[in-house]
N, C-alpha and C positions, 0 to 999 in steps of 0.2 A: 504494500500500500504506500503509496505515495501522499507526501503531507508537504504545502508549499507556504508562503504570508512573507511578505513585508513588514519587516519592521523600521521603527524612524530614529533618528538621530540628533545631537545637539543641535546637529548644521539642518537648518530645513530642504539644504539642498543635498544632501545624500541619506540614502536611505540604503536598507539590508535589504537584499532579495535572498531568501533560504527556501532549501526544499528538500524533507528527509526522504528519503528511502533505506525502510530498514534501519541498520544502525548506521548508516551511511550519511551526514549533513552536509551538504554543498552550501556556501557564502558565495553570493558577487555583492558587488557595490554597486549602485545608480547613482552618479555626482550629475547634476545638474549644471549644463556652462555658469560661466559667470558671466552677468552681462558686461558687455562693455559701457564703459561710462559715457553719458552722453555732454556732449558740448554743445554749448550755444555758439551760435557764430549772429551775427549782426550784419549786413552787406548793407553797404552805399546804397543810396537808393540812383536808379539807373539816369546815366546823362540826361538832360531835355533835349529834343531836338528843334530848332526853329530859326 
């Protein structure tokens, strides 16, 4: 029989994936990217033409 769950972590961005078989326990990890930070940028507003 096979028995699988997620469990959570300090970090909200990784988490346990587990799943026994038998006496057998397999771990992976799920990390979640990190975002990249965002920047403001501000532009000239465009030449006039006339």
């Amino acid at each position: 029989m096979t028995d699988c769950g997620i469990s959570e972590t300090n970090d909200p961005r990784v988490r346990v994936l587990w799943e026994r078989e038998a006496e057998v326990v397999t771990l992976r990890l799920a990390v979640d990217p990190t975002p990249a930070p965002q920047v403001a940028v501000t532009l000239p507003p465009p030449p006039r033409r006339g």
